[in-house]
Chimera marker file (.cmm) of the C-alpha trace (Angstrom):
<marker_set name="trace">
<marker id="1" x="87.278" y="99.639" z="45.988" r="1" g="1" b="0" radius="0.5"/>
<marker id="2" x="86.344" y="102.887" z="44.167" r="1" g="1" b="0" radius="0.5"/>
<marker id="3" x="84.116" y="105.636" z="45.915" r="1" g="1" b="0" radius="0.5"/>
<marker id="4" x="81.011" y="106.219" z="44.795" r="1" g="1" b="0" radius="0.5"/>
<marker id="5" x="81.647" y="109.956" z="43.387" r="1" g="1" b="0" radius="0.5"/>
<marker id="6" x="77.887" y="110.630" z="42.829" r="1" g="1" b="0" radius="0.5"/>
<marker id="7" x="77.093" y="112.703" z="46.109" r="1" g="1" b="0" radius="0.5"/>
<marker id="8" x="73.290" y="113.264" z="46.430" r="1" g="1" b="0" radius="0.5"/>
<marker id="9" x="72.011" y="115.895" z="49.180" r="1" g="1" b="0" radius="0.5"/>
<marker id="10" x="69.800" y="115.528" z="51.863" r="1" g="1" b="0" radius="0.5"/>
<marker id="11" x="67.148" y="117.481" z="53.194" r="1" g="1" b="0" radius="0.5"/>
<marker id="12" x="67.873" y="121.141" z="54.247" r="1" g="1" b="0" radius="0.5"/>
<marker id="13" x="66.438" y="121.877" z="57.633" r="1" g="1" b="0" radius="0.5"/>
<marker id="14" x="63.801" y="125.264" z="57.186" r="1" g="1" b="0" radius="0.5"/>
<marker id="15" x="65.259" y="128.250" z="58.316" r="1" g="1" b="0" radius="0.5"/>
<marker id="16" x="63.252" y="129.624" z="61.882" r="1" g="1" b="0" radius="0.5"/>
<marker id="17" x="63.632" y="132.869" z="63.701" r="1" g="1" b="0" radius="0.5"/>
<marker id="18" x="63.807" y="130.444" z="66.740" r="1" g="1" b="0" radius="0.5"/>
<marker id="19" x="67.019" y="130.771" z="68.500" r="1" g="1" b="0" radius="0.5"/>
<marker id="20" x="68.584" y="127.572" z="69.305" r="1" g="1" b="0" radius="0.5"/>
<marker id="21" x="68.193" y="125.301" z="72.494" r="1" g="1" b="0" radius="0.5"/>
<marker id="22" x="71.101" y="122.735" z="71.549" r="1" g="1" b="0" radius="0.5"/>
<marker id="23" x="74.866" y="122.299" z="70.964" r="1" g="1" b="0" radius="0.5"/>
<marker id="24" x="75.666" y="122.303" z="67.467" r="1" g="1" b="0" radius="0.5"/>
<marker id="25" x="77.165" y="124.729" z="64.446" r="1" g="1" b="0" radius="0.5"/>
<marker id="26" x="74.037" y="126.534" z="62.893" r="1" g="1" b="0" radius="0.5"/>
<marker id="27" x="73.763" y="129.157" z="59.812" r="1" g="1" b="0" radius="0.5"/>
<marker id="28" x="72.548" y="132.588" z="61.907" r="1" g="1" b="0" radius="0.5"/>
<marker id="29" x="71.260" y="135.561" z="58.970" r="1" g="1" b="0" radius="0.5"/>
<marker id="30" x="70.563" y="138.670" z="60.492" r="1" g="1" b="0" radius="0.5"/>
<marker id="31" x="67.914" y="139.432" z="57.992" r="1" g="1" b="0" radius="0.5"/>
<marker id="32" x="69.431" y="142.114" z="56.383" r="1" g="1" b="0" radius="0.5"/>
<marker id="33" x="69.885" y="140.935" z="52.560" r="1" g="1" b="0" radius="0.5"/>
<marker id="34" x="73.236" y="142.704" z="51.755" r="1" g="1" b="0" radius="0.5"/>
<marker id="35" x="74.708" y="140.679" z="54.658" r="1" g="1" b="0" radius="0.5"/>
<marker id="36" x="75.944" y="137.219" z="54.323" r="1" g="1" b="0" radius="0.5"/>
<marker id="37" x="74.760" y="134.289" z="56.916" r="1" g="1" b="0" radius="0.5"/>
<marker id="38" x="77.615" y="133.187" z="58.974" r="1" g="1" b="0" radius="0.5"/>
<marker id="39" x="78.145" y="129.738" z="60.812" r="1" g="1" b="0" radius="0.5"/>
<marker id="40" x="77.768" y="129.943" z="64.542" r="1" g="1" b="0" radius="0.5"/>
<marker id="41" x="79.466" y="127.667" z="67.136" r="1" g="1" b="0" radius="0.5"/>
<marker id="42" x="76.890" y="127.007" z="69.830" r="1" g="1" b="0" radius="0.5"/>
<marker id="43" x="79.185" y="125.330" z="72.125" r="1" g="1" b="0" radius="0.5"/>
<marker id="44" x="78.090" y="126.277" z="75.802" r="1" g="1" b="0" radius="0.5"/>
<marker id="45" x="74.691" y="126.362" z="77.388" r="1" g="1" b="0" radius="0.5"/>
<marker id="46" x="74.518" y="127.269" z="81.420" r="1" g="1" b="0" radius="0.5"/>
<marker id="47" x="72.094" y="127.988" z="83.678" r="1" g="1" b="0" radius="0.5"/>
<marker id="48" x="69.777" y="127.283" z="80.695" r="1" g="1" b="0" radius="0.5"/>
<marker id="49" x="71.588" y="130.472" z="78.626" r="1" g="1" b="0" radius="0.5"/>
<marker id="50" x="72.893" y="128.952" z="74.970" r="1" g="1" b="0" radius="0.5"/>
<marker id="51" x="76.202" y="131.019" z="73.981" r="1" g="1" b="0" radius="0.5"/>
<marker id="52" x="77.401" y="130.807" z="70.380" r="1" g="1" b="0" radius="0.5"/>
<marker id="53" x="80.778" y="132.076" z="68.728" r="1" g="1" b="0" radius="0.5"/>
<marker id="54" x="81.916" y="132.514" z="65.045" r="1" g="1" b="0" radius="0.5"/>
<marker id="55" x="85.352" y="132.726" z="63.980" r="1" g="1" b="0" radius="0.5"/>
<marker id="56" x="84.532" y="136.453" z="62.935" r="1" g="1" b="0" radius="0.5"/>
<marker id="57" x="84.109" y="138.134" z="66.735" r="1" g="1" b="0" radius="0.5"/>
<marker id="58" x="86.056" y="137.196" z="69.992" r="1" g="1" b="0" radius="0.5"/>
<marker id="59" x="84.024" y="136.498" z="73.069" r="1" g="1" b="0" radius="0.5"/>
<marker id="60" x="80.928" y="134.586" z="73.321" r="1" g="1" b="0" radius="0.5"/>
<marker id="61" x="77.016" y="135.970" z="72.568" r="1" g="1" b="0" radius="0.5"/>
<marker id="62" x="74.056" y="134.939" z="74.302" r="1" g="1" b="0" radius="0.5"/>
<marker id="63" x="71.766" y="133.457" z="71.368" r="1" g="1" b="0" radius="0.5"/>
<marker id="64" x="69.218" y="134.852" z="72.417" r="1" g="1" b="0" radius="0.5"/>
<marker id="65" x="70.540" y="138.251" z="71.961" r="1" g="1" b="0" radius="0.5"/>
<marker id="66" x="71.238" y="137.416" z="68.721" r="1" g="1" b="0" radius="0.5"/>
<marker id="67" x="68.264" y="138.362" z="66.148" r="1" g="1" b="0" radius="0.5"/>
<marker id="68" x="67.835" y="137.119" z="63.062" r="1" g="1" b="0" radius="0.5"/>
<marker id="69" x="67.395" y="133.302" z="61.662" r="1" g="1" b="0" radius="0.5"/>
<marker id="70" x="68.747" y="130.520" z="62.259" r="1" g="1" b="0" radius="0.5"/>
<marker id="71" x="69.288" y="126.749" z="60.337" r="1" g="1" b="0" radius="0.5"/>
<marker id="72" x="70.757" y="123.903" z="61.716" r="1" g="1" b="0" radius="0.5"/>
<marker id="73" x="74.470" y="123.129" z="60.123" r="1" g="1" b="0" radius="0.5"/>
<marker id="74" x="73.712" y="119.387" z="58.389" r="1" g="1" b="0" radius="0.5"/>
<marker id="75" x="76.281" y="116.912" z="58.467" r="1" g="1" b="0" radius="0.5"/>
<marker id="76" x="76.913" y="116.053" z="54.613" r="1" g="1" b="0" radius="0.5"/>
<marker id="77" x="76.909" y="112.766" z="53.305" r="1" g="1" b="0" radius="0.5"/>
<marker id="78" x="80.569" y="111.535" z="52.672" r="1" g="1" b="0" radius="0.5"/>
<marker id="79" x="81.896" y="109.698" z="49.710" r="1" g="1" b="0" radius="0.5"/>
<marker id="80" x="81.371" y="106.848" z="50.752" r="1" g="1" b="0" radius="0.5"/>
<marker id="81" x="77.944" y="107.402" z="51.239" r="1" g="1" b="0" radius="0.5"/>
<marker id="82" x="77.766" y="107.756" z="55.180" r="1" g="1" b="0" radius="0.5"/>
<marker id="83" x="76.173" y="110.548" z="57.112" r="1" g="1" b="0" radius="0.5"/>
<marker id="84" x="76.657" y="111.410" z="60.852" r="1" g="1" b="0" radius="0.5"/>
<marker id="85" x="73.878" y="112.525" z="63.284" r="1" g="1" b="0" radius="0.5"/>
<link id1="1" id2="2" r="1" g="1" b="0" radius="0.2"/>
<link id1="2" id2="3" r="1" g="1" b="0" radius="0.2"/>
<link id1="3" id2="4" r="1" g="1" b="0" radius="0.2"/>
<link id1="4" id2="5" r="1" g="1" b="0" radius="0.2"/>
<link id1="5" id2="6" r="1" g="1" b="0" radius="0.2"/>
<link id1="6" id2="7" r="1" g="1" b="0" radius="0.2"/>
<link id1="7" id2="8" r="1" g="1" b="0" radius="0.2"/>
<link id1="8" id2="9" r="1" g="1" b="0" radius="0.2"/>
<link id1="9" id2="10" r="1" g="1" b="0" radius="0.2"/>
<link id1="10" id2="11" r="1" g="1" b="0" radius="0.2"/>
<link id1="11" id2="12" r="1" g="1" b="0" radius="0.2"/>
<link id1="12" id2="13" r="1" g="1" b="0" radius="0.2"/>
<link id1="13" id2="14" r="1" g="1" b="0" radius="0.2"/>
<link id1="14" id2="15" r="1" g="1" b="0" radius="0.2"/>
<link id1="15" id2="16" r="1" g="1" b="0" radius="0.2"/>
<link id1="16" id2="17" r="1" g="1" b="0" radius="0.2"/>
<link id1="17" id2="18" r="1" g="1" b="0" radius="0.2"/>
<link id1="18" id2="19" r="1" g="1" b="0" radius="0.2"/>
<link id1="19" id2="20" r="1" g="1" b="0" radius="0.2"/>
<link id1="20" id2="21" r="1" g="1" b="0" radius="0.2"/>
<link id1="21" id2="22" r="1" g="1" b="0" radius="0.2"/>
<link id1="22" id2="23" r="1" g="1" b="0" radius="0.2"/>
<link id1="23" id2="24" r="1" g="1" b="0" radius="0.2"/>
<link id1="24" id2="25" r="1" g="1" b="0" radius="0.2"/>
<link id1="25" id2="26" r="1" g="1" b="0" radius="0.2"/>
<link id1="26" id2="27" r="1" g="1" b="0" radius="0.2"/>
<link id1="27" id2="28" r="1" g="1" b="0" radius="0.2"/>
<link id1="28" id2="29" r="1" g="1" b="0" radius="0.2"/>
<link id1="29" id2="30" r="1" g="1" b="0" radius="0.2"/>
<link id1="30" id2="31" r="1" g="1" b="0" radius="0.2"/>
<link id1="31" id2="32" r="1" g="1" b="0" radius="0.2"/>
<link id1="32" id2="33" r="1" g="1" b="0" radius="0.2"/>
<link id1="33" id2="34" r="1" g="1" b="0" radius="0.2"/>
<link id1="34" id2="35" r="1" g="1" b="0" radius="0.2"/>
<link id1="35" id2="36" r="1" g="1" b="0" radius="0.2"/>
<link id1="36" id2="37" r="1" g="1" b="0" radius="0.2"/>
<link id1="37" id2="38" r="1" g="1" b="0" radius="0.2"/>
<link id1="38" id2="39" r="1" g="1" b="0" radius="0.2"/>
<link id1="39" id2="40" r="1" g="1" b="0" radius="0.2"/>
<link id1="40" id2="41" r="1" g="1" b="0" radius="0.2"/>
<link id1="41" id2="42" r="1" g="1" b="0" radius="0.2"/>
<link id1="42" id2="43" r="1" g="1" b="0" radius="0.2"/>
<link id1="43" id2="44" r="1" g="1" b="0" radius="0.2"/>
<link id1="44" id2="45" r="1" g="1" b="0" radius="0.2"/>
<link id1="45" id2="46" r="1" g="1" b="0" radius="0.2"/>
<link id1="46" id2="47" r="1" g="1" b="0" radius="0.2"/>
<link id1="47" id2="48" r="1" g="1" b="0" radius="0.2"/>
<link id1="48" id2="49" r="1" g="1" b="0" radius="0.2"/>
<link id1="49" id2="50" r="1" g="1" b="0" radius="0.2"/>
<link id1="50" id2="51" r="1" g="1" b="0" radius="0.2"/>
<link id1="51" id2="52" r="1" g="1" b="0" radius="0.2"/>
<link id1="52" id2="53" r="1" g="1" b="0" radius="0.2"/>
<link id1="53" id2="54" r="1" g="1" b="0" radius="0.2"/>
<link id1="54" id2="55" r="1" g="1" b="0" radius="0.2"/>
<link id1="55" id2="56" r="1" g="1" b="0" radius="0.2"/>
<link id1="56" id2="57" r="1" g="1" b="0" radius="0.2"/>
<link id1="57" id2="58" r="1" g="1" b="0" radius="0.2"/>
<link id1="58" id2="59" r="1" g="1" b="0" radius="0.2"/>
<link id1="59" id2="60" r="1" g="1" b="0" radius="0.2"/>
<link id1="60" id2="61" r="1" g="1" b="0" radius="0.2"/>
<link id1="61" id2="62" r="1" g="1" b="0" radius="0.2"/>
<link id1="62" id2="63" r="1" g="1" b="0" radius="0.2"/>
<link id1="63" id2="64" r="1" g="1" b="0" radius="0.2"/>
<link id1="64" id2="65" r="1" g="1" b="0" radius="0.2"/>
<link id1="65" id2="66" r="1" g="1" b="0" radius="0.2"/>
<link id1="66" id2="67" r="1" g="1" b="0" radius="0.2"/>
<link id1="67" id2="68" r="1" g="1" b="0" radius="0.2"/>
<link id1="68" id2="69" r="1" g="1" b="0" radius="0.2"/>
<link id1="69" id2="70" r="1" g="1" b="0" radius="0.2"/>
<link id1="70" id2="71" r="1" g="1" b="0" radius="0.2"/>
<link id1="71" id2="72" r="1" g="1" b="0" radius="0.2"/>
<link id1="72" id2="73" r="1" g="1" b="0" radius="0.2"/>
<link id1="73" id2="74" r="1" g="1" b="0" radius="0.2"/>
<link id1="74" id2="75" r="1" g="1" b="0" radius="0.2"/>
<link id1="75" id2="76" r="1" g="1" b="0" radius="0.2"/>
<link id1="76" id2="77" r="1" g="1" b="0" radius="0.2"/>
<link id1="77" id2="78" r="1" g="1" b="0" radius="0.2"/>
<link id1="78" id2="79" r="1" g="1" b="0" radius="0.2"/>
<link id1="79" id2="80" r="1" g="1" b="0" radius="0.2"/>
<link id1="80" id2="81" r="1" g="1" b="0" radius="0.2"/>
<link id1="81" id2="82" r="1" g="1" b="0" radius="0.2"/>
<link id1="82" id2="83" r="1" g="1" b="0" radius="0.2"/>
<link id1="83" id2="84" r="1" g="1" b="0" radius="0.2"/>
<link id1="84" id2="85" r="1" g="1" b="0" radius="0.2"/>
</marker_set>
């Protein structure tokens, strides 16, 4: 069976100066427009507190500390035409 090769993409979440509440990679943009956004790895959340990492710094940050905005990382649709939550 051959793949379908024609890859259409979904919708792309708005970007919000809302830090994140919930596990998950997300795109994080500082504002400043000669920086780049990064993806974030928000992989911990206690006592309430979401902590994210990026493969740039060691450690973890408090989100919340973190200003800037933020858009969830979308699972993309794979060749064969499925998409995870």
């Amino acid at each position: 069976m051959e793949a379908n090769t024609t890859i259409k993409p979904g919708p792309v979440a708005a970007w919000t100066e809302r830090p994140p509440e919930a596990l998950g990679n997300y795109w994080h943009w500082d504002g400043d427009e000669d920086h780049r956004a990064v993806v974030v790895d928000v992989g911990i959340i206690f006592d309430g507190v979401a902590y994210a990492s990026t493969l740039l710094c060691e450690g973890l940050t408090p989100v919340a500390d973190m200003q800037g905005w933020w858009q969830p990382v979308e699972q993309p649709v794979l060749p064969t035409g499925r998409r995870f939550a």
